[in-house]
Phi, psi and omega in degrees: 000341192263322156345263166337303177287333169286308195291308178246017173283319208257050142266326202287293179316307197309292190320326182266011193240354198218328169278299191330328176269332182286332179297320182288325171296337201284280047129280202280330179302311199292296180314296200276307140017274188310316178273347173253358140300320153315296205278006173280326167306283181309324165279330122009280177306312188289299194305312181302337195285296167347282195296336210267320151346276181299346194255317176299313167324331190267339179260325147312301190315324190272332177272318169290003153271329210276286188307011170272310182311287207295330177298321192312306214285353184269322182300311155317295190295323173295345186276296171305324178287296190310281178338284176340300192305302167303297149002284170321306205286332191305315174301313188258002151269348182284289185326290156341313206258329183288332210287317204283310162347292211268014208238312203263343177248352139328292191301323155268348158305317171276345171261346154312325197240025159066016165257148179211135193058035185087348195232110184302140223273186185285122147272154158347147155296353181274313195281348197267031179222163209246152222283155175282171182267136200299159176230131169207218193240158185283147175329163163227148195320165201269352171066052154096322183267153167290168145238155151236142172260134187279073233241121159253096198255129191248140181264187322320119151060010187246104177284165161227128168265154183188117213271142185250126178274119151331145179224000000 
C-alpha cells in the first residue's frame, strides 16, 4: 500500500508538475507574442526613423546648397553696395569741388562785370550810356598752347565768353 500511496503522491506531483508547466508554456507563448509584436513595432519605428532620417539628409543638403547660392548672391551684393558707395563718395567730392568751382568763377565774374548780391551795382550819370570801346592791342598769339572757348551762362541773361587754356 505505501506502493501504492507513493505511485499516487508522484501521479499527483506529475499532474501538477505537467500543468505548472503547461501554465509556463502557455506564459512564454504569451510573452513571445508580446515580444514579436514589440520588435514589429520597433522595427516599424526604425523604418519611420530611417526614412525621416534620409528626408532630413536631403533637406539639409538642399538647404545648404541654396544657402552657399545665397551667401555667394550676399557676398556680389555686398561687393556691389561697396563700390556703390565708394562711387557715391567719389561723386560728392566731385560734386564739392564743381559746386566750390562754379561758386568762385560766379563770384567773379559779378564782381568784373559789377554785380554784388545779385543787384547790379549803381551807376554814374557818365556811366549811363553804353561805355565806348576799349582800345587795347590785339590778343596775342597763344605761342604753341591750345585755347578753348568757354561759354558760361549766368542768370539774368548774362553770356560770358572766356578763352581757356588747354594744357
Amino acid at each position: 500500500m505505501e506502493t501504492e500511496a507513493s505511485r499516487e503522491a508522484l501521479r499527483k506531483e506529475l499532474a501538477n508538475m505537467q500543468r505548472r508547466m503547461a501554465e509556463l508554456e502557455d506564459d512564454i507563448r504569451l510573452k513571445e507574442k508580446d515580444y514579436q509584436m514589440a520588435l514589429a513595432d520597433a522595427n516599424r519605428t526604425e523604418k519611420k526613423l530611417d526614412d525621416q532620417r534620409r528626408n532630413l539628409e536631403m533637406s539639409l543638403e538642399s538647404t545648404s546648397s541654396e544657402l552657399a547660392d545665397v551667401k555667394l548672391r550676399l557676398s556680389g551684393a555686398e561687393g556691389r553696395v561697396t563700390a556703390l558707395e565708394t562711387e557715391v563718395a567719389r561723386v560728392e567730392g566731385a560734386k564739392r569741388d564743381v559746386e566750390f568751382k562754379l561758386g568762385s568763377i560766379v563770384s567773379s565774374l559779378r564782381r568784373s562785370i559789377g554785380f554784388t548780391q545779385g543787384m547790379p551795382r549803381s551807376r554814374s550819370p557818365l556811366r549811363a550810356r553804353s561805355p565806348s570801346p576799349r582800345r587795347s592791342r590785339p590778343n596775342s598769339p597763344t605761342k604753341g598752347r591750345n585755347r578753348r572757348q568757354v561759354v558760361i551762362l549766368l542768370p539774368p541773361k548774362i553770356h560770358v565768353n572766356k578763352h581757356v587754356r588747354e594744357s
